[in-house]
GULUM-645816 format. One record per residue (C-alpha): x, y, z; residue number from 0. Coordinates in Angstrom, 1 decimal, padded with zeros to 4 digits, always signed. Example, Ala and Ser with C-alpha at 12.3 -4.5 7.8 and 13.67 -1.06 7.14 Angstrom:
BEGIN
u / v / w / nr
+012.3 / -004.5 / +007.8 / 0
+013.7 / -001.1 / +007.1 / 1
//
This chain:
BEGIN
u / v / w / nr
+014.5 / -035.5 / +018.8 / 0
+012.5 / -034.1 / +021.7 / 1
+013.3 / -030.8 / +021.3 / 2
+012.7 / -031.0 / +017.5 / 3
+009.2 / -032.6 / +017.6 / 4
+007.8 / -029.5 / +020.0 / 5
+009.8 / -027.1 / +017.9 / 6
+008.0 / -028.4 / +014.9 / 7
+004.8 / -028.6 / +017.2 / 8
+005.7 / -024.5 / +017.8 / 9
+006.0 / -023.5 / +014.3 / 10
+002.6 / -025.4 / +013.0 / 11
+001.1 / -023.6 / +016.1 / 12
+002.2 / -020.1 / +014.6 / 13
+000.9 / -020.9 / +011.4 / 14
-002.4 / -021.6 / +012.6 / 15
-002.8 / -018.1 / +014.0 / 16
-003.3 / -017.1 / +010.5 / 17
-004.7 / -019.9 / +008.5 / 18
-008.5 / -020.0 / +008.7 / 19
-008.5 / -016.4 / +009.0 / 20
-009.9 / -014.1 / +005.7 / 21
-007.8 / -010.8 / +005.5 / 22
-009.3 / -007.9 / +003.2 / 23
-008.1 / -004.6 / +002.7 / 24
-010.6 / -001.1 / +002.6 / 25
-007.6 / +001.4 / +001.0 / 26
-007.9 / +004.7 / -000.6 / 27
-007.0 / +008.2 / +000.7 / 28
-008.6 / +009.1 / +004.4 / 29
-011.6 / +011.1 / +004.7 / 30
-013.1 / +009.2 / +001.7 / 31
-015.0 / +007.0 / +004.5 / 32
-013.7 / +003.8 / +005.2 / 33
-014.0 / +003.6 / +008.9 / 34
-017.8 / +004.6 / +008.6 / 35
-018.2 / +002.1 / +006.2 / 36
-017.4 / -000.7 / +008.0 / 37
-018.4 / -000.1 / +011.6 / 38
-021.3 / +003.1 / +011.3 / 39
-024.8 / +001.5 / +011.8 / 40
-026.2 / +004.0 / +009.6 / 41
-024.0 / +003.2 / +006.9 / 42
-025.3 / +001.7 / +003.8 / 43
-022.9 / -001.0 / +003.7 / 44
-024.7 / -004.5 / +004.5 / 45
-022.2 / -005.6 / +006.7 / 46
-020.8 / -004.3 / +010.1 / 47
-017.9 / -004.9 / +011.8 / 48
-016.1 / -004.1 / +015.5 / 49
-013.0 / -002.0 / +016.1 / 50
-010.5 / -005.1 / +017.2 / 51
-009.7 / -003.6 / +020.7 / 52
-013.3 / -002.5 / +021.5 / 53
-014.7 / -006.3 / +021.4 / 54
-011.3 / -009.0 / +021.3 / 55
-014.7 / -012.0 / +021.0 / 56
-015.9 / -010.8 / +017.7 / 57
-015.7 / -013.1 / +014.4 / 58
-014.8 / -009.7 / +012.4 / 59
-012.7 / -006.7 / +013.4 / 60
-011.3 / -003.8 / +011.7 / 61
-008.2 / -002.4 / +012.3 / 62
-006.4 / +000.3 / +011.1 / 63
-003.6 / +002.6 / +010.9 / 64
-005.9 / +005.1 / +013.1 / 65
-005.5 / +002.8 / +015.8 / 66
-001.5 / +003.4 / +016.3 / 67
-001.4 / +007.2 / +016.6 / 68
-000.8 / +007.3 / +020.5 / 69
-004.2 / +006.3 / +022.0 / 70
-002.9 / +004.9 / +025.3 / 71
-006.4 / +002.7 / +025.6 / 72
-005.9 / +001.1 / +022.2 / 73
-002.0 / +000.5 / +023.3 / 74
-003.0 / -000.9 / +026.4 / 75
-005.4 / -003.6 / +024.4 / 76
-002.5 / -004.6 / +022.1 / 77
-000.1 / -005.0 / +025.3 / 78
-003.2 / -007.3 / +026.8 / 79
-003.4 / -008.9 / +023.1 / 80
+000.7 / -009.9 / +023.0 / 81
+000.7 / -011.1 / +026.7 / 82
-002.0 / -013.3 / +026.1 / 83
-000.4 / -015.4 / +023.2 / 84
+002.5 / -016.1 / +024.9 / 85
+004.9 / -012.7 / +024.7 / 86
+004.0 / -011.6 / +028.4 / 87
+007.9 / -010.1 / +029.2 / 88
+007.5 / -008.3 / +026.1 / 89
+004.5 / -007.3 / +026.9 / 90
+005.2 / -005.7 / +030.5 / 91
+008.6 / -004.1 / +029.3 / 92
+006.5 / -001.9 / +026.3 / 93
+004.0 / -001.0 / +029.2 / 94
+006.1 / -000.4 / +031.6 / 95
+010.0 / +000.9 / +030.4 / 96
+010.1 / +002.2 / +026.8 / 97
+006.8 / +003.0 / +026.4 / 98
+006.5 / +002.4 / +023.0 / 99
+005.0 / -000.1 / +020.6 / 100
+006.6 / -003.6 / +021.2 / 101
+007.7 / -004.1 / +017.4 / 102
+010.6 / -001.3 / +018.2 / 103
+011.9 / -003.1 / +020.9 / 104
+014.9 / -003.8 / +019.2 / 105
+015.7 / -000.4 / +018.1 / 106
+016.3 / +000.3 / +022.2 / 107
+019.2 / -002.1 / +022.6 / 108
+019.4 / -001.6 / +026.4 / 109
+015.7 / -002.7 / +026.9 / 110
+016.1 / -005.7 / +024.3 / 111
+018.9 / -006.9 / +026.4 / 112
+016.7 / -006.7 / +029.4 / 113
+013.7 / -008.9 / +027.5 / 114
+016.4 / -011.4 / +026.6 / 115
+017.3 / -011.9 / +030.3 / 116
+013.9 / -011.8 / +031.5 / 117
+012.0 / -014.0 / +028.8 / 118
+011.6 / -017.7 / +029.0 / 119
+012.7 / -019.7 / +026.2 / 120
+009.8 / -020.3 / +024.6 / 121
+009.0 / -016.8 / +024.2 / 122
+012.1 / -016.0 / +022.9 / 123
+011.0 / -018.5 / +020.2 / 124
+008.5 / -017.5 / +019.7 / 125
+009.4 / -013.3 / +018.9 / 126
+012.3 / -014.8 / +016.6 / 127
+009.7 / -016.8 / +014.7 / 128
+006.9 / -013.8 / +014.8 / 129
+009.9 / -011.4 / +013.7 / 130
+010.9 / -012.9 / +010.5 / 131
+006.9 / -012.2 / +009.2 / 132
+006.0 / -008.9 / +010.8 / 133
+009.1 / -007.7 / +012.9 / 134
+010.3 / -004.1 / +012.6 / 135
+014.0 / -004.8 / +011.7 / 136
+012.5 / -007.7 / +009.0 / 137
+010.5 / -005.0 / +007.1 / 138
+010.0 / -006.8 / +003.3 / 139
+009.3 / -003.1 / +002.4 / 140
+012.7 / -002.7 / +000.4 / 141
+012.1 / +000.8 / +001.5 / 142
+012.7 / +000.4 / +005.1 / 143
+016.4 / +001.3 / +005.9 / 144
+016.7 / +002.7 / +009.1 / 145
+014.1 / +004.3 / +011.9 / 146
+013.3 / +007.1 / +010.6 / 147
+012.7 / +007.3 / +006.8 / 148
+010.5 / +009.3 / +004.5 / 149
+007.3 / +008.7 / +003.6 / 150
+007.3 / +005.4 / +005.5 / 151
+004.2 / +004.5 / +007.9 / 152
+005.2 / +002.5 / +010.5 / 153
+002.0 / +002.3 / +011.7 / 154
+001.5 / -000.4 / +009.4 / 155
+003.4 / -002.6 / +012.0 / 156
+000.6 / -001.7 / +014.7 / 157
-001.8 / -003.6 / +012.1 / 158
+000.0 / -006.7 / +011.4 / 159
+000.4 / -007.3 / +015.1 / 160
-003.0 / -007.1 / +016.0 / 161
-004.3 / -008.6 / +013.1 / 162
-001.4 / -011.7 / +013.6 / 163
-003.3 / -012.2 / +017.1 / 164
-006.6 / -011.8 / +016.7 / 165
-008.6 / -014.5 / +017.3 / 166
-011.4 / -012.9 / +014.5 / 167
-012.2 / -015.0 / +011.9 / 168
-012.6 / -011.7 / +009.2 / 169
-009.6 / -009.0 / +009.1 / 170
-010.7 / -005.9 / +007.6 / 171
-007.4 / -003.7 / +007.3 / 172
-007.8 / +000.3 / +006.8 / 173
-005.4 / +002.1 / +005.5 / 174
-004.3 / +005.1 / +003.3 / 175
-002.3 / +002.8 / +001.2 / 176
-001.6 / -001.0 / +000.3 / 177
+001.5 / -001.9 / +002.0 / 178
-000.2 / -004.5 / +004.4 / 179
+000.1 / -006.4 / +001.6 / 180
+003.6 / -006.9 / +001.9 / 181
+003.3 / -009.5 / +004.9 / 182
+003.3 / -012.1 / +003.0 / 183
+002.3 / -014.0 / +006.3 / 184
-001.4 / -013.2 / +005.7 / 185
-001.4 / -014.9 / +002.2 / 186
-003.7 / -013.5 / -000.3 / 187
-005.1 / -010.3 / +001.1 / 188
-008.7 / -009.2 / -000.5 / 189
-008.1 / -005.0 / -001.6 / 190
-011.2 / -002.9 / -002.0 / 191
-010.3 / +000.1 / -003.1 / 192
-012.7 / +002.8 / -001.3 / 193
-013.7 / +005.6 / -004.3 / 194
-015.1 / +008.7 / -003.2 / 195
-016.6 / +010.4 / -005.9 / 196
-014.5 / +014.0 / -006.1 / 197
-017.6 / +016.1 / -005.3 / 198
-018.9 / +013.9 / -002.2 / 199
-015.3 / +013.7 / -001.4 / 200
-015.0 / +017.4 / -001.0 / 201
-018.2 / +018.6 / +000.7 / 202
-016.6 / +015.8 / +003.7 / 203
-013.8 / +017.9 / +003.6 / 204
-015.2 / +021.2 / +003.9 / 205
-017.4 / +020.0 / +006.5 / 206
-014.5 / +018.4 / +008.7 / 207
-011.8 / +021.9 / +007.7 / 208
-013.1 / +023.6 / +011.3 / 209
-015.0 / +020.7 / +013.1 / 210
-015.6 / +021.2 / +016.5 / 211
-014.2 / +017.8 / +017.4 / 212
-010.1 / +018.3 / +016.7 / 213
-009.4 / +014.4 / +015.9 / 214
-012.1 / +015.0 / +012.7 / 215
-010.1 / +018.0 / +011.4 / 216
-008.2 / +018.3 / +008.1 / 217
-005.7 / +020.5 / +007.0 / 218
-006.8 / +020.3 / +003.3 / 219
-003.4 / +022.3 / +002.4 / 220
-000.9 / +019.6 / +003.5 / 221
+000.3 / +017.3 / +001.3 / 222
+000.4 / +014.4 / +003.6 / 223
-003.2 / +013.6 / +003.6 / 224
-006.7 / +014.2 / +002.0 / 225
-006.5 / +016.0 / -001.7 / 226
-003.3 / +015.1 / -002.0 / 227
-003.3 / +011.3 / -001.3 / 228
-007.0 / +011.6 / -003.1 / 229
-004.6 / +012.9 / -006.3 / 230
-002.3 / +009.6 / -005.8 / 231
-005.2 / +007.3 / -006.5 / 232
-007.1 / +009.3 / -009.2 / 233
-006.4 / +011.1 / -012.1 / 234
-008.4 / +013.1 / -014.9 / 235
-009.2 / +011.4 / -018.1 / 236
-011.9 / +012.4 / -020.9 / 237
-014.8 / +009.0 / -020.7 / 238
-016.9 / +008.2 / -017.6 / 239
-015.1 / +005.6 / -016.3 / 240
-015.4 / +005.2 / -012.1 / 241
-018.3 / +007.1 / -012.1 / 242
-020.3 / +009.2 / -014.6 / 243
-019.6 / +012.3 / -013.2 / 244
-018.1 / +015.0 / -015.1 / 245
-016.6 / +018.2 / -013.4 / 246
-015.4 / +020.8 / -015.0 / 247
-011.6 / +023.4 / -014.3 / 248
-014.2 / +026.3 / -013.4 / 249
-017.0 / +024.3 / -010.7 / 250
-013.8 / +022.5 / -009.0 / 251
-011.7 / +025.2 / -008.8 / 252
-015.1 / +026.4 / -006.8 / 253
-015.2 / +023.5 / -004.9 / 254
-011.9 / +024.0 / -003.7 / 255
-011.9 / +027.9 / -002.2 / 256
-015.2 / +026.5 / -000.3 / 257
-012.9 / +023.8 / +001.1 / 258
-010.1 / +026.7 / +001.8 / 259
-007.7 / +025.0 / -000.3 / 260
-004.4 / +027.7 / -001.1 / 261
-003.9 / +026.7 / -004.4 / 262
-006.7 / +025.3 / -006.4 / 263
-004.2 / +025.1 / -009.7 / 264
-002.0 / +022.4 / -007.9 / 265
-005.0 / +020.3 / -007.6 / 266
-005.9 / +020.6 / -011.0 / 267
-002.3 / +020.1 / -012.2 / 268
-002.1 / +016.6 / -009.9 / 269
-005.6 / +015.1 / -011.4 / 270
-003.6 / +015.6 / -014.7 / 271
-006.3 / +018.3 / -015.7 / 272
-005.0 / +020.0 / -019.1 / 273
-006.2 / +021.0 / -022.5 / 274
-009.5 / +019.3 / -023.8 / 275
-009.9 / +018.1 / -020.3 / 276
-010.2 / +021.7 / -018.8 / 277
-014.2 / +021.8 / -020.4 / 278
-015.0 / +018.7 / -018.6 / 279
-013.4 / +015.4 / -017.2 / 280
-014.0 / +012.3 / -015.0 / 281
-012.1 / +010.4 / -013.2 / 282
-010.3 / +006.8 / -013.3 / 283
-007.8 / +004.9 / -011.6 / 284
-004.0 / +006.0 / -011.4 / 285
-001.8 / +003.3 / -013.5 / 286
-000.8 / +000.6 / -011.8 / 287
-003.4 / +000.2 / -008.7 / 288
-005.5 / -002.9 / -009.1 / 289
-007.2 / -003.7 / -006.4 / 290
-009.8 / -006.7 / -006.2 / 291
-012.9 / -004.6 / -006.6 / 292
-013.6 / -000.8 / -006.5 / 293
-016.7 / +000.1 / -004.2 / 294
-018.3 / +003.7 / -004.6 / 295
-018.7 / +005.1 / -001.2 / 296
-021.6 / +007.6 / -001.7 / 297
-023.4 / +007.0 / -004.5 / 298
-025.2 / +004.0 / -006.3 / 299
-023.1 / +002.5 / -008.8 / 300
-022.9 / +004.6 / -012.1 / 301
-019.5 / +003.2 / -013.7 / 302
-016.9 / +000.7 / -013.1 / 303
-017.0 / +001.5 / -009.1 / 304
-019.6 / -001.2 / -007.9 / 305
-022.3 / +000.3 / -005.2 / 306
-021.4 / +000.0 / -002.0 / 307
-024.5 / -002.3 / -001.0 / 308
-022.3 / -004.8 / -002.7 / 309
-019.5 / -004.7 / +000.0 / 310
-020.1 / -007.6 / +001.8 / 311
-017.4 / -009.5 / +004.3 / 312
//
């Protein structure tokens, strides 16, 4: 009965981690300014947040998928982050024998065996409890079969961690996509999908194709980020509708040699540019993505993407 009463006393304490908390999502394909949005002082947004690791006191954080590319600094914060709510074996073995991200330690079998020896009992209660919301090998993404799998961001794992620890009282995920959603641990999650409008969103390429500063650079010809995530979210159709903005085949087949794009006709052919749309089109949402609210990055509300001075946390 002992036993059961501080088990019970365990779980409530796990819940409360995330109750209280308000968790709201900035997607939409990268470079359409999400990050600068939310933390850059000199954005227009009326509300400013702090990069999780860079201030662990704040009331609202943002972190993204940016944050688990291999920046041993932001690695080190999350190792701090897990040993301080009660996973400190798992903590030292990810900093000090696989050197990975601790959500893979079961993937190494010969260092999860060493955790389960070294760990006390009530952390080992605690990972089994923590794994059935955001563990690796307990992925609710039906997609997740094995390790390595296509098109699958594991990345995503780095965020729920954090975000699951964090003592902030505002989570503001950033991502490329919408599968935080899937932890169902974090309840209702707020999406504001983040709508570059195509000609903004193209002069940021151009100007980021040979930036000085490698981590700002974009290959605008693969087909793993930018354009063609950018293409994923939007398509062509013949009323304003985001926006007001009406391009035309000729001006963004223009805009797309200044950005040293290969193949300006794949673009086209993505948006779902043909026929009667070739003299002029706008853009709208791709069926199926609903998010919450749609914020316009750059410019003042013209359409059904609100202005951005109305993206308040």
């Amino acid at each position: 009965m002992k036993f059961l009463k501080l088990y019970i006393s365990f779980i409530q304490l796990l819940k409360e981690e995330v109750e209280g908390k308000k968790f709201i999502l900035l997607s939409g394909p990268s470079a359409s300014g999400k990050t600068y949005l939310a933390t850059d002082p000199e954005s227009l947004a009326p509300t400013k947040i702090e990069d999780w690791y860079k201030n662990p006191k704040a009331d609202k954080v943002l972190v993204g998928t940016d944050n688990f590319g291999g920046d041993q600094d932001i690695f080190q914060k999350l190792i701090e982050l897990i040993s301080e709510n009660g996973l400190p074996e798992l903590a030292k073995l990810s900093a000090n024998s696989f050197k990975d991200y601790p959500w893979l330690i079961e993937i190494y079998k010969d260092d999860f065996k060493k955790w389960q020896e070294a760990a006390s009992g009530e952390e080992k209660k605690k990972y089994q409890e923590i794994r059935k919301h955001i563990g690796y090998l307990t992925d609710p993404d039906p997609k997740a079969k094995s390790q390595q799998r296509d098109g699958y961001d594991g990345r995503r794992f780095g965020m729920a961690w954090a975000a699951y620890f964090s003592k902030a009282k505002t989570i503001v995920f950033e991502d490329v996509d919408t599968g935080i959603k899937l932890f169902k641990v974090f309840g209702e999650i707020e999406d504001y999908l983040i709508f570059t409008p195509l000609d903004w969103y193209l002069k940021n390429i151009n100007s980021r194709v040979n930036s000085e500063n490698k981590a700002e650079r974009i290959d605008v010809n693969d087909k793993e980020t930018a354009l063609y995530q950018y293409c994923k979210w939007f398509q062509a159709t013949d009323k304003p509708d985001l926006d007001n903005k009406m391009y035309t085949v000729r001006n963004l087949e223009q805009m797309l040699i200044a950005a040293e794009h290969n193949n300006p006709r794949e673009i086209i052919d993505l948006l779902g540019v043909k026929d009667t749309l070739e003299n002029g089109f706008y853009l709208t949402t791709k069926p199926g993505i609903n998010p919450n609210e749609i914020i316009n990055s750059r410019d003042p509300s013209t359409g059904r993407a609100k202005s951005i001075s109305e993206l308040v946390f």
